[in-house]
C-alpha positions in Angstrom: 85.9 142.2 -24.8 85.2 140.8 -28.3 81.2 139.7 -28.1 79.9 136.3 -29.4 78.8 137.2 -32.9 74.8 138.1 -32.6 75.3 137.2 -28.3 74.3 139.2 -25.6 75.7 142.5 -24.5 78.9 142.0 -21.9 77.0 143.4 -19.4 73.8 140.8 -19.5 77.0 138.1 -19.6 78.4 139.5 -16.5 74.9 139.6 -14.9 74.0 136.2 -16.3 77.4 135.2 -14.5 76.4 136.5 -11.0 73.6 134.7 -11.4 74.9 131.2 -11.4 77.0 132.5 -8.5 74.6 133.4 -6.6 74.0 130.3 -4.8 76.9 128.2 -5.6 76.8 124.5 -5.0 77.6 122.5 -1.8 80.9 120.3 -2.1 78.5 117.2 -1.4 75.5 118.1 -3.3 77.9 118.5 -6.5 79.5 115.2 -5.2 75.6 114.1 -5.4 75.2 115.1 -8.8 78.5 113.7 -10.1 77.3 110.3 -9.2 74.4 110.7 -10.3 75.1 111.4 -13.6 77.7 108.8 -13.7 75.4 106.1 -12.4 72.6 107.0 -15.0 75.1 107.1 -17.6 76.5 103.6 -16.4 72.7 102.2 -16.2 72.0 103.4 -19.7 75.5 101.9 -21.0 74.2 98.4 -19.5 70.9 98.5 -20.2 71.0 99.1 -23.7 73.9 97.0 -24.1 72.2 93.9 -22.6 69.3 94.9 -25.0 71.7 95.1 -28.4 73.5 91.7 -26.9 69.9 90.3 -26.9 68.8 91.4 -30.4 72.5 90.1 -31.9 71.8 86.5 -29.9 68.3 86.2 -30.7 67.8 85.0 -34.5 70.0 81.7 -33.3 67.6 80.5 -30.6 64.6 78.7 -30.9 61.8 81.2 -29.5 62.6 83.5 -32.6 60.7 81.0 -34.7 58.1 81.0 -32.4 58.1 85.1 -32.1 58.0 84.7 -36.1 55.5 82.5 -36.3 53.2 84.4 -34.2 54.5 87.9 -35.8 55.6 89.2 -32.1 57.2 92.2 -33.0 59.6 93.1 -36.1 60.6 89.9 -38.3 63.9 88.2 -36.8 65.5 89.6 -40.3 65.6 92.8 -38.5 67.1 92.1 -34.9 70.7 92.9 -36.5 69.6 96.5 -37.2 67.8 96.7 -33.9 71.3 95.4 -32.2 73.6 98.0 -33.9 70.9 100.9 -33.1 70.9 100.2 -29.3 74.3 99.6 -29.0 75.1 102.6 -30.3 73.4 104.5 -27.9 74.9 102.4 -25.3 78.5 103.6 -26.5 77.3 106.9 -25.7 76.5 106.4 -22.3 79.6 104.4 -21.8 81.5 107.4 -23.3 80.3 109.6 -21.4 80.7 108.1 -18.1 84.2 107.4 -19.2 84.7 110.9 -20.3 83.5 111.6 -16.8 86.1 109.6 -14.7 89.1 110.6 -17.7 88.5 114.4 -16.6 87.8 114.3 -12.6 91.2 111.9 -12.8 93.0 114.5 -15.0 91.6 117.6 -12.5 91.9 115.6 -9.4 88.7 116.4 -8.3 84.9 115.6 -9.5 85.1 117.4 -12.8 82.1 117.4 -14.8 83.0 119.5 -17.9 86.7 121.2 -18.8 86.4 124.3 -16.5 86.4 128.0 -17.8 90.1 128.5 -17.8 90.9 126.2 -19.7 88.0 126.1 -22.1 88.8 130.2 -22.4 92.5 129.0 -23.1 91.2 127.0 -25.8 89.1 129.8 -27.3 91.7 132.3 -27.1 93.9 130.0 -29.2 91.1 129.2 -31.4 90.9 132.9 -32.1 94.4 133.4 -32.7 93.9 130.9 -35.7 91.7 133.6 -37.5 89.0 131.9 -39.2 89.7 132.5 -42.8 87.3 131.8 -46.0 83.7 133.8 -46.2 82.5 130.4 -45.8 83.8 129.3 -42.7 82.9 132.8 -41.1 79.6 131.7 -41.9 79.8 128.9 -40.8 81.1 130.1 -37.3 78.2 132.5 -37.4 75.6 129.7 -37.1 77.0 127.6 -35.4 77.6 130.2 -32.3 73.7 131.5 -32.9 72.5 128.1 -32.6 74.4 126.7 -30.6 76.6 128.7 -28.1 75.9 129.2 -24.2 73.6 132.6 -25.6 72.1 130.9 -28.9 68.9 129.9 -29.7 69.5 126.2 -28.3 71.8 127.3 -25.4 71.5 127.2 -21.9 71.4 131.0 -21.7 70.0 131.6 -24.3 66.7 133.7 -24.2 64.1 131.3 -25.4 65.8 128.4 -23.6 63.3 127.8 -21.0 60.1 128.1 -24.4 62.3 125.5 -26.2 62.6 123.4 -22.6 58.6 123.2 -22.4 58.7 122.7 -25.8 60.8 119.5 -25.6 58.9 118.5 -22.9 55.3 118.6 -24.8 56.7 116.4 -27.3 58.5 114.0 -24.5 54.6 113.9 -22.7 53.5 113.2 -25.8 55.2 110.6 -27.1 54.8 109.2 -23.2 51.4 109.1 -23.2 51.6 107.6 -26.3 52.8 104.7 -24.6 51.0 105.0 -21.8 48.0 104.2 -24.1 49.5 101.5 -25.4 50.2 99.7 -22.3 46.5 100.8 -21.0 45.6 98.6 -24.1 48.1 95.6 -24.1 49.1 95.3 -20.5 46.7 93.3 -18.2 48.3 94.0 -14.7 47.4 96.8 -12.9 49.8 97.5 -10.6 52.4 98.0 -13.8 49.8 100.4 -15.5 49.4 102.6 -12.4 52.9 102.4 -11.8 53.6 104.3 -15.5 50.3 106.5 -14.9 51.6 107.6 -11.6 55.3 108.7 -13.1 53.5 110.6 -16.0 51.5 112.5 -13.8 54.1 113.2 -11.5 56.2 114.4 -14.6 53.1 116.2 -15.8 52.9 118.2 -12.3 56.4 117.9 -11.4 57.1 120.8 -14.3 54.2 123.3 -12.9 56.0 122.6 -9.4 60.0 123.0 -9.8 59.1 126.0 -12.2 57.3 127.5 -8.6 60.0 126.7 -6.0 62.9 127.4 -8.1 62.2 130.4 -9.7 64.8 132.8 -7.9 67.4 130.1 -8.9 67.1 129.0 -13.1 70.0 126.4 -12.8 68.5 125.0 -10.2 64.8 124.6 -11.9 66.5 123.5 -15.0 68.6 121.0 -13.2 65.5 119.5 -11.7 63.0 119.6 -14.4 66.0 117.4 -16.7 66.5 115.3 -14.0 62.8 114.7 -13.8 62.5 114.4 -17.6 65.8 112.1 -17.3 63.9 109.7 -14.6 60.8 109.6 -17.0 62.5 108.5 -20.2 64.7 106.2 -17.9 61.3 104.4 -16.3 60.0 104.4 -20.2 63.1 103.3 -21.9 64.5 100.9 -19.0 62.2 100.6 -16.3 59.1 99.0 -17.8 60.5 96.7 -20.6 62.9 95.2 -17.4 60.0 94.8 -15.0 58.1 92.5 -17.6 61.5 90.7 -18.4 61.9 89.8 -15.2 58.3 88.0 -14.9 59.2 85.8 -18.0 62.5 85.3 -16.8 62.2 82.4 -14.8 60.1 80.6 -17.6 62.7 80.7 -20.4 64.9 77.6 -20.5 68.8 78.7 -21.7 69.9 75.0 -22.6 66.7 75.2 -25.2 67.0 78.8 -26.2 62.8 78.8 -25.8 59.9 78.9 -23.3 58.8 75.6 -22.3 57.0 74.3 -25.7 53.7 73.6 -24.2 53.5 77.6 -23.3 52.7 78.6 -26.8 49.4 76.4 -26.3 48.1 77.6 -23.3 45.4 80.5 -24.2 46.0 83.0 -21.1 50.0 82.8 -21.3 50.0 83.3 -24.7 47.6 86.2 -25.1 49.6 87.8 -22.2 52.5 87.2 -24.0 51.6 88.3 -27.2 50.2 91.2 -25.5 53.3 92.5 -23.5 55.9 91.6 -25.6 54.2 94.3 -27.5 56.1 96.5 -24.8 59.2 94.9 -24.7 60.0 94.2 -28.3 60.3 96.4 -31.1 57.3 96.3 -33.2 57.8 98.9 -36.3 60.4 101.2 -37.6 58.4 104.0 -36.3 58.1 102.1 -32.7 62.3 101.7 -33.0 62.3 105.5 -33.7 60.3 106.4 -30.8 62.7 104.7 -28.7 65.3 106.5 -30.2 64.2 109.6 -29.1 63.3 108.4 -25.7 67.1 107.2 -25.3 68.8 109.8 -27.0 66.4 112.6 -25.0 68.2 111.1 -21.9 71.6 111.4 -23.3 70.7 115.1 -23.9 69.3 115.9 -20.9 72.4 114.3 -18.8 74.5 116.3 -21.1 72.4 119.5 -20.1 72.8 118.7 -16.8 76.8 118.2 -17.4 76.8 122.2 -18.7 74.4 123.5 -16.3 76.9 122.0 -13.6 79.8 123.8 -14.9 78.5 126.8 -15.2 77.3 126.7 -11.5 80.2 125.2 -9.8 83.2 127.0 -12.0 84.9 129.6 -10.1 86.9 132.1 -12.7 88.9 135.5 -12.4 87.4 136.8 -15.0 84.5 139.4 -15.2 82.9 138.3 -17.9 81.9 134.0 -18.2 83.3 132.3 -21.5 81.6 131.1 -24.3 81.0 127.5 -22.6 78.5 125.6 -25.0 75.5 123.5 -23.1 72.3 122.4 -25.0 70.1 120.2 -25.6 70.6 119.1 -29.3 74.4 119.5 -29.4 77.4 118.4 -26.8 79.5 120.6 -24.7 82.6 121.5 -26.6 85.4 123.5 -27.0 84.8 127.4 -28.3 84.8 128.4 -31.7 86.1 131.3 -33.0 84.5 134.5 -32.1 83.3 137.5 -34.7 82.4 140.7 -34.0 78.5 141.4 -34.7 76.1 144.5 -33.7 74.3 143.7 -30.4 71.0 142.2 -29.6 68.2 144.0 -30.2 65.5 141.8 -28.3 62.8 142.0 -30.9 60.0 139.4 -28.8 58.3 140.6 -26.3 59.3 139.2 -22.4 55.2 139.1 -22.0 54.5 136.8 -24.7 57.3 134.4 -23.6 56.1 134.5 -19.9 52.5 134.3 -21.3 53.1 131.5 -23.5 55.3 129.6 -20.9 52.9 129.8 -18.0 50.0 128.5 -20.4 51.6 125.6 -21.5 52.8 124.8 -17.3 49.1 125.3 -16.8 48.2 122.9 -20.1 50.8 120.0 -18.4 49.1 120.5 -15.3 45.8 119.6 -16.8 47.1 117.2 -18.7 48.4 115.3 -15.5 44.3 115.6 -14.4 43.2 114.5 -17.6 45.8 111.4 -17.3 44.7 110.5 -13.8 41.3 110.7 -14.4 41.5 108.3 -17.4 43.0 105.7 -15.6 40.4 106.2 -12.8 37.6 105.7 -15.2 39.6 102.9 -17.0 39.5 101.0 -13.4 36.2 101.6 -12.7 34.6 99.2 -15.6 33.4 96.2 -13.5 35.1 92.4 -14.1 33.3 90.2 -16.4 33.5 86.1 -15.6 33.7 85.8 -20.1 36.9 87.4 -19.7 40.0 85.5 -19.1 42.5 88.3 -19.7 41.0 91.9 -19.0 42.8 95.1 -19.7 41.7 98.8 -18.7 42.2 100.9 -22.0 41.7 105.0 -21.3 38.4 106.4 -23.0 36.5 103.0 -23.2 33.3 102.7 -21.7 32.7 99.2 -22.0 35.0 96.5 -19.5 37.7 95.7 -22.6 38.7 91.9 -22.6 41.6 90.7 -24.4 40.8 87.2 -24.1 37.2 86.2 -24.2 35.5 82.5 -23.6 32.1 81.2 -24.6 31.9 77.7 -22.9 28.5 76.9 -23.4 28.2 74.2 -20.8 29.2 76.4 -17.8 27.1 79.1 -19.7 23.9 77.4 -19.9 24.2 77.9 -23.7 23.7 75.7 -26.9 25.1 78.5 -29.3 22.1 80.2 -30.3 23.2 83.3 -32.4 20.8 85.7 -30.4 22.3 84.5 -27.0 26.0 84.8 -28.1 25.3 88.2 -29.0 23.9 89.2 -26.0 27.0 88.0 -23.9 29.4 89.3 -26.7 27.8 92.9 -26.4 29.0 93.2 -22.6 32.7 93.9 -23.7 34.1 96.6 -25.9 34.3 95.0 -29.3 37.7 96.5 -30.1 39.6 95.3 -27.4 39.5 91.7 -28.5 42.8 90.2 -29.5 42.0 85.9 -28.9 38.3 84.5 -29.2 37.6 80.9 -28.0 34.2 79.0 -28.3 34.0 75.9 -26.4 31.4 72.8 -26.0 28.6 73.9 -28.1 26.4 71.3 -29.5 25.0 73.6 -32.1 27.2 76.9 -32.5 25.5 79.8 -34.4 28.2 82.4 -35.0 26.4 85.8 -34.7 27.0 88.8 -37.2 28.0 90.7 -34.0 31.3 88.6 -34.9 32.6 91.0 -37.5 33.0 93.7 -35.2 36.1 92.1 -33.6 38.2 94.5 -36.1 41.4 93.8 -33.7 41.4 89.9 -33.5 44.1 88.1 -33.9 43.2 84.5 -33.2 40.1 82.4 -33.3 39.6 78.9 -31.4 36.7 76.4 -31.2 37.0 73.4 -29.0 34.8 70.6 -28.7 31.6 72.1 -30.4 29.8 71.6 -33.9 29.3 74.3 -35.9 25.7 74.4 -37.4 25.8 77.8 -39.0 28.6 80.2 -40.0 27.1 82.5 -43.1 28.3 84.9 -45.2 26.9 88.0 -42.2 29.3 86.6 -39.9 32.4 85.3 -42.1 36.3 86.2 -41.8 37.1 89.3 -44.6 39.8 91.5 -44.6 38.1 95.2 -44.0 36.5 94.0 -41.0 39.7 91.4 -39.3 42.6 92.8 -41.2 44.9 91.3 -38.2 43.6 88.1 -38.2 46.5 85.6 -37.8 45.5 82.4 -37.2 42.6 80.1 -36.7 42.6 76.6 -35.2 39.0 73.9 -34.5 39.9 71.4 -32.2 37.6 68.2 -31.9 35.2 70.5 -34.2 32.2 69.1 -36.5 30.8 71.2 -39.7 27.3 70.2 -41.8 27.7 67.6 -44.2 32.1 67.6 -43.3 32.1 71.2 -45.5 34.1 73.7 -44.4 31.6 76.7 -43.2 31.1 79.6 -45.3 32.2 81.6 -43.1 35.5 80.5 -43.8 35.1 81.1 -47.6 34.8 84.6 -47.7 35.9 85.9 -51.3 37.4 88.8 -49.7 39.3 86.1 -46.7 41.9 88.1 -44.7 45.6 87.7 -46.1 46.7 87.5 -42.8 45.0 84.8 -42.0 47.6 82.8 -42.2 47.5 79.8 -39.9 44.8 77.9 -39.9 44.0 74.1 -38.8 41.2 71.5 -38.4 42.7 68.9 -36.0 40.0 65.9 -35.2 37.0 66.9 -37.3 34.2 65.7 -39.3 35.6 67.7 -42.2 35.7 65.5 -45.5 36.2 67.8 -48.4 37.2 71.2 -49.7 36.0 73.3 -51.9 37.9 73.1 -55.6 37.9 77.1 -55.6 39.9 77.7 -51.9 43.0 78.2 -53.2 41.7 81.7 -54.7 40.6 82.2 -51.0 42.8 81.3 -48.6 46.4 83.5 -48.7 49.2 81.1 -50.1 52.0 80.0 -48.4 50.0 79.1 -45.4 50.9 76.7 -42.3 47.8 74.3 -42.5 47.2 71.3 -40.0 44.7 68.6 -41.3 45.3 65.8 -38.7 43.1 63.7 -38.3 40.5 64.5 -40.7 38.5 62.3 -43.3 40.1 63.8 -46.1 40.2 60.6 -48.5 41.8 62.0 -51.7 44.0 64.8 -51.8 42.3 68.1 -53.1 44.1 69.7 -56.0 43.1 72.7 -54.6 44.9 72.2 -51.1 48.7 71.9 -53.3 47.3 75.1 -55.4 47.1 76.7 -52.2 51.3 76.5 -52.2 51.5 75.9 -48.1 54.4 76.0 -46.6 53.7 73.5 -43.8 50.9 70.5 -44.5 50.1 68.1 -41.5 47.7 65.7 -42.9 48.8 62.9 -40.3 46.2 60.4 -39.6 43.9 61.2 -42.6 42.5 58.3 -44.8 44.2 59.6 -47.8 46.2 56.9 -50.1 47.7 58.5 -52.6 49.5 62.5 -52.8 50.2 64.0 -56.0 53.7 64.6 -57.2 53.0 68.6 -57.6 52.6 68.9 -53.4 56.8 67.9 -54.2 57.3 70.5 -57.0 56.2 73.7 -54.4 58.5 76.2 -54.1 58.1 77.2 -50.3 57.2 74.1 -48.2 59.5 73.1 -46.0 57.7 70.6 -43.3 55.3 67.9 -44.8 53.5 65.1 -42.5 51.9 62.7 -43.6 52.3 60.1 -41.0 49.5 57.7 -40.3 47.8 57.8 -43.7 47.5 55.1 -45.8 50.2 56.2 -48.4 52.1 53.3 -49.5 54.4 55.3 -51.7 56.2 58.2 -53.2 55.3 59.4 -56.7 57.5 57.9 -59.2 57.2 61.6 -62.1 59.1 64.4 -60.3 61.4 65.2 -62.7 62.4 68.5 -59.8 62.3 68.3 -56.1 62.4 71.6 -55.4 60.9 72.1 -52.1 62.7 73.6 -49.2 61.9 70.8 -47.0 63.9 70.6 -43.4 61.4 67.1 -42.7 59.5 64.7 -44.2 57.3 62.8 -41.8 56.0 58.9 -43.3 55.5 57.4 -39.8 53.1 54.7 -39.4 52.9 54.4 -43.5 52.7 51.2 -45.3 56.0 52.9 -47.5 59.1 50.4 -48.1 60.3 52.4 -51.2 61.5 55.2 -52.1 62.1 56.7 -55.5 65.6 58.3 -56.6 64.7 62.1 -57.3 64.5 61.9 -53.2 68.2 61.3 -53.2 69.7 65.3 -53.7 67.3 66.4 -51.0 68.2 63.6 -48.5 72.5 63.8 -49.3 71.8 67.5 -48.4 70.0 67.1 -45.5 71.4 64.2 -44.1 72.3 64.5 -40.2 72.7 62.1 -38.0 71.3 64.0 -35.2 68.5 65.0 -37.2 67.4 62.7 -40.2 65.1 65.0 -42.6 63.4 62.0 -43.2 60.8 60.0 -40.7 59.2 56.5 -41.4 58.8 55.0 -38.0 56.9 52.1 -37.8 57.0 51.6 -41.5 57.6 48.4 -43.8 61.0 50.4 -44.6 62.2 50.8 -40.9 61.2 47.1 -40.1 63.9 46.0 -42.9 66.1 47.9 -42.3 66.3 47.3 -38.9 66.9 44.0 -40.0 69.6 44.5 -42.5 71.4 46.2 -39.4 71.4 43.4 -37.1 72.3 41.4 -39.7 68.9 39.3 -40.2 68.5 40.5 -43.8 71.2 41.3 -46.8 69.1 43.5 -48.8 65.9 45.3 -49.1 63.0 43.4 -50.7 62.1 46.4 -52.5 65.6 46.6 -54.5 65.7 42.7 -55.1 62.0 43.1 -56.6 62.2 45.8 -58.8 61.4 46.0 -62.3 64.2 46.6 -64.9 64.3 50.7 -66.3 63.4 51.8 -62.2 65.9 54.2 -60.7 65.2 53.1 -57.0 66.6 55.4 -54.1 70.0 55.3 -52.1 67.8 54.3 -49.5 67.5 50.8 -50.7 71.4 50.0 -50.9 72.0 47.8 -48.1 76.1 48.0 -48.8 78.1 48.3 -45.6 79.4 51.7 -47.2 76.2 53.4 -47.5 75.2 52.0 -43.8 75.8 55.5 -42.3 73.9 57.0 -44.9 71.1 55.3 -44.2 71.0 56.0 -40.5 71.5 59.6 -41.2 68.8 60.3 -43.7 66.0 58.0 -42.2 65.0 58.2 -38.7 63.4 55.5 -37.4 61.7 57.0 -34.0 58.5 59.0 -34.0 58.3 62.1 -34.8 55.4 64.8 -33.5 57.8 68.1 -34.8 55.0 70.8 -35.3 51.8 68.8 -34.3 49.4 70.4 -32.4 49.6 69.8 -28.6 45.9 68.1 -28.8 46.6 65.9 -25.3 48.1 68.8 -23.9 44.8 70.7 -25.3 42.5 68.4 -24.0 43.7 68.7 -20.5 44.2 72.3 -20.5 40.2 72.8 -21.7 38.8 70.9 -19.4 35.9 72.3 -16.9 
C-alpha cells in the first residue's frame, strides 16, 4: 500500500490500528459521548450567541452611557466588533452540532465523523485525480506532514502527546492569568474558590488521566480534552453567567439601565466596576484571550470528534486510512497521497518521555502553588476601613478595594499622621475608590500618592485644611485616576487645594465636581491643568463671575446650577464639544446677544429658576434641530419666559412682553412669536417642568452617608 508521504511505516499503521481496537467502545458510552459533544456544542452556540445578541443591542440602551462614562470596559464604539467576533464562534458551534445530527441522520446511527469506508472511498478517488503541478505536490506534501492522522499536529502523530502538554501550558497559563485577575477584581469568595478549585483540578487532573490511562492513549487523550474542554467552558461561559445572573434581577428592560440611583451608591458601584471587569471585554488583547479560550474548545471537541472515529470505526481493511484529527485543523476528507522514503525517527523516545513527565510533574506543582496562593490570599485578616475587600494571590497586606475614613466613627479629626497610620494597614495597590467622610480638619497625607491603581476619590461632609504639593493628584503616580467628586466640602479661603493643581494633573482625571462648597474662585491658570473636555459639576458653589479659565478648559458638561453667577460669556456657546449646559438657579437674566456661531453639540440647555424672558435669535438653528416634543432641548421652568407663555397659551396674554418691547435693529428668537402657527414650536423647544438630567444624586447622597 502507497504510504502517506513522510508517514509512518504500514506496519506501525497496522499496530497503531490494533491499538484503538483494543478496547473498543460500549454502544452507551459512545451514545455518552455523542451527547456530550452535541450538548457542549449546543451550549457554546447559545452562549456566545446570547453574548454577540448582547454586544449588537447594547450601544442603544441607556447603561452604555453609563458603562462609557465610567470607562467599564472597551468604548461602546467597539461592541459591533465584539458582536461579529462572538458570533462567529457561535456559528461554529452551531455548525458543528448540526454537522453532527446531518451525519448520524444520513448513517442512521450516532455518527460522529464520516467513517473509514467512506473517507477511504473518498481518498482513493482523490488519488485517482493525480495531483498535477510541482506546486500542488508540494503543497500536498505539507499539508499531509502537518496535518494528517501521522503529522506533526495529528492525532497519531509522534509528538502529539509533547504538543498536547504543550497546549495545555499555554491554556494554564492564560487561566491563571485570569484567575489573578479575578483574585484582584472579584470580592466574593465563594466565586474565587470556585475558579481556584477547577484550575487546580485541571492542573492535577493532567498528572492523573496520564496515570490511569496509560495502557489505553484514546482514552487519556479523550479525557484530558474533555477536562481541558470543561476548563475553558467554566472560563469562557461559566463565570461571566454566574455574575450575570447576580445583576440580573437589578436591570430594568423598559429603561434599558440599572435603577439610576445605583451608579451613586459607593459599594454597588465599586463592585460593579470591579466585576464587570470579568464580564465585559476590556482590551483588544483581553478580546483575543477570549478568542483562544473559545476557539481552544472548538478544537478540543473537534479532537474528541476524530479520536471517536478512530476508536469506534470498524473497517476490513488491514491497514487504517489517512483519517485527519488535530488540534489546529478540522477533520476532513484525504488528500492525495505521494510516495516518500520512510521515517527515520531522528528524536530520541527518552527525551520525549523525559520532557513529558517533567512538565506533568511542573502542572502538578503548579496546582500546589495555585492552592496555596489562594490559601494565603484568605488568610489576611478583615479590616472594619474596608467596605469592599478582595483576596489578591501574593499580597501580604489584607487588599481593600473600597476604603472609608469616617472620622467621627474613627475618633479622628484628619490629622495627616493618623490617616497614615490607618491607611498603612491595607496594601496600597489594591485600591480602586477612596472616600473621606466628616472631617473637621482633613490633612491629606503624602502616603496618598501611593494609591497608583485609584480610580475614584470622594470627600463627604469634611473641610479640607491642607492638601500640598507631597500629597497632590499627578499622572506617574494615579495614572487611572477617573473621577473625583466633594460633596458638602469646604477649602481655605474658597481655593481650590493645591493638591488639585498639580502641573503634571492626571489626564484621566476626567470627572471632577464640587457640589455644595465653600469654593469661590479658580485659579486663571487651571485650564493648562485640568485635561479638556471634562464633565465638571459646580452646583451650588459661590462662584460669582464666570472664570475665563473654566470655558478655556473646553468641558463637555458644565452644571453651575444654583451658583450666584449673573452673567456667562458668549465663548462657553462657541465650544466645540459641550453638549449638556445647566445653569439653572443662577441669577442669569439673559443670553449673550454676539455669537455670531453656535456651534456646540448641545442635547440640553437647562435655565430653570432664571430670571430669563428672552432669548436671542442665533439660538434658533440649534432649537429647530433639536426640537422634540417629548424632549425639549431647552429648560426654563419657573422662569419670567414660562410664566408668559403659559399665559399666552390659555389665552390671558397675545404676545410676549419681550417682543412688544424690543428695540428696533434686535433679531429676537422664534421663541418670542406668540402666532398660533408657531404654538407647537414653542411647546417643543421649551420645556417648562424641572429638569435635574445629570445632577448629582446629593439627597440621595445624603441619606446614603449617613452613620
Amino acid at each position: 500500500m502507497t504510504s502517506v508521504c513522510d508517514g509512518p511505516r504500514e506496519s506501525e499503521l497496522v499496530n497503531a490500528s490494533r491499538q484503538y481496537q483494543e478496547r473498543p467502545f460500549s454502544p452507551a458510552a459512545c451514545r455518552a459521548w455523542w451527547l456530550s459533544l452535541f450538548l457542549l456544542h449546543l451550549i457554546g452556540a447559545l452562549f456566545f450567541g446570547l453574548v454577540a445578541f448582547a454586544y449588537w443591542m447594547l450601544p442603544s440602551l441607556v447603561v452604555s452611557t453609563w458603562l462609557d462614562f465610567y470607562q467599564i470596559g472597551m468604548a461602546s464604539s467597539h461592541y459591533n466588533t465584539i458582536a461579529i467576533a462572538h458570533s462567529i464562534v457561535a456559528c461554529f458551534h452551531a455548525l458543528s452540532a448540526l454537522m453532527m445530527v446531518i451525519r448520524s441522520i444520513r448513517n442512521k446511527k450516532l455518527t460522529f465523523r464520516g467513517n473509514l469506508r467512506e473517507l477511504q472511498q473518498d481518498g482513493l478517488a482523490e488519488k485517482r485525480s493525480r495531483a498535477s503541478g510541482r506546486m500542488r505536490r508540494l503543497a500536498c506534501y505539507c499539508y499531509a506532514t502537518l496535518f494528517a492522522r501521522n503529522g506533526l499536529f495529528g492525532i497519531e502523530g509522534r509528538y502529539y502527546d509533547l504538543l498536547l502538554l504543550c497546549r495545555e501550558v499555554v491554556e494554564t497559563a492564560l487561566q491563571s492569568s485570569q484567575g489573578y485577575r479575578m483574585s484582584r477584581n472579584v470580592p466574593r469568595p465563594w466565586l474565587n474558590r470556585f475558579y481556584v478549585s477547577l484550575l487546580v483540578a485541571n492542573c492535577w487532573s493532567t498528572v492523573m488521566v496520564h496515570h490511569v490511562f496509560r495502557h489505553s492513549k484514546t482514552k487519556m487523550h479523550l479525557v484530558a480534552l474533555l477536562a481541558d474542554c470543561l476548563l475553558d467552558l467554566a472560563s469562557s461561559v461559566g463565570i461571566p453567567l454566574l455574575l450575570v445572573v447576580k445583576y440580573a434581577d437589578q436591570f430594568d428592560l423598559s429603561t434599558g439601565n440599572f435603577l439610576f440611583l445605583k451608579w451613586f451608591q459607593d459599594i454597588w458601584l465599586m463592585n460593579t466596576m470591579s466585576e464587570f471587569k470579568i464580564i465585559l471585554v476590556l482590551s483588544w488583547w483581553d478580546l483575543a484571550t477570549r478568542m483562544i479560550f473559545a476557539m481552544s474548545m472548538l478544537s478540543n471537541m473537534n479532537t474528541m470528534e476524530a479520536l471517536m472515529t478512530l476508536a469506534t470505526s470498524k473497517g476490513s481493511q488491514s491497514t487504517p486510512t489517512s483519517l485527519r484529527g488535530s488540534t489546529i485543523a478540522p477533520l476532513e476528507q484525504s488528500k492525495p497521497r505521494l510516495n516518500t522514503k520512510p521515517h527515520h525517527r531522528s528524536t530520541s523516545p527518552a527525551i520525549q518521555t523525559f520532557t513529558s513527565k517533567g512538565l506533568r510533574a511542573s502542572f502538578f506543582c503548579w496546582g500546589i502553588v495555585i492552592l496555596a496562593l489562594q490559601i494565603h490570599a484568605e488568610s489576611n485578616p478583615k479590616l472594619p476601613q474596608c467596605l469592599v475587600q478582595v483576596q489578591p494571590w501574593g499580597v501580604a497586606k489584607p487588599a481593600c478595594s473600597l476604603v472609608l475614613l469616617n472620622c467621627l466613627t474613627d475618633g479622628l479629626d484628619g490629622e495627616s499622621d493618623l490617616i497614615t497610620e490607618r491607611w498603612s494597614q491595607f496594601d496600597a495597590n489594591s485600591v480602586a475608590t477612596l472616600l473621606a467622610r466628616n472631617c473637621p480638619k482633613l490633612e491629606m497625607p503624602p502616603i496618598f500618592k501611593s494609591f497608583h491603581l485609584m480610580r475614584t476619590f470622594k470627600v463627604y461632609n469634611s473641610t479640607i485644611t491642607k492638601w500640598d504639593d507631597d500629597a497632590a493628584f499627578d499622572k506617574a503616580n494615579h495614572p487611572n485616576m477617573l473621577n473625583t467628586m466633594y460633596i458638602r466640602v469646604n477649602t481655605t479661603d474658597g481655593e481650590i487645594p493645591m493638591g488639585l493643581q498639580s502641573a503634571n494633573f492626571p489626564q484621566t482625571l476626567n470627572i471632577i465636581g464640587f457640589v455644595v462648597s465653600n469654593l469661590r474662585t479658580l485659579p486663571a491658570d487651571l485650564h493648562t491643568k485640568w485635561p479638556p473636555y471634562s464633565a465638571l459639576n459646580l452646583f451650588a458653589t459661590q462662584l460669582t463671575t464666570f472664570p475665563d479659565t473654566l470655558w478655556r478648559l473646553r468641558p463637555s458638561l458644565l452644571v453651575m446650577a444654583n451658583t450666584p453667577v449673573e452673567a456667562v460669556p458668549k465663548e462657553l456657546f462657541e465650544l466645540d464639544r459641550m453638549w449638556y449646559l445647566d445653569l439653572a438657579g443662577t441669577k442669569v437674566s439673559a443670553l449673550p446677544e454676539d455669537v455670531k456661531l453656535f456651534t456646540n453639540p448641545l442635547i440640553g440647555l437647562n435655565l430653570g429658576d432664571t430670571n430669563i424672558s428672552s432669548f436671542p435669535s442665533w439660538i434658533d438653528p440649534w432649537l429647530e434641530r433639536m426640537a422634540s416634543p417629548l424632549a425639549p432641548p431647552l429648560v426654563a421652568a419657573n422662569s419670567p419666559y414660562c410664566l408668559e407663555r403659559q399665559r399666552i397659551l390659555s389665552g390671558e396674554q397675545t404676545a410676549f412682553s419681550a417682543a412688544t418691547s424690543r428695540q428696533d435693529g434686535v433679531a429676537l428668537s422664534k421663541l418670542l412669536d406668540a402666532s398660533d402657527s408657531n404654538r407647537a414650536f414653542l411647546t417643543s423647544a421649551v420645556s417648562c417642568e424641572p429638569s435635574f438630567l445629570f445632577r448629582y444624586a446629593l439627597a440621595f447622597e445624603d441619606t446614603f452617608q449617613t452613620l
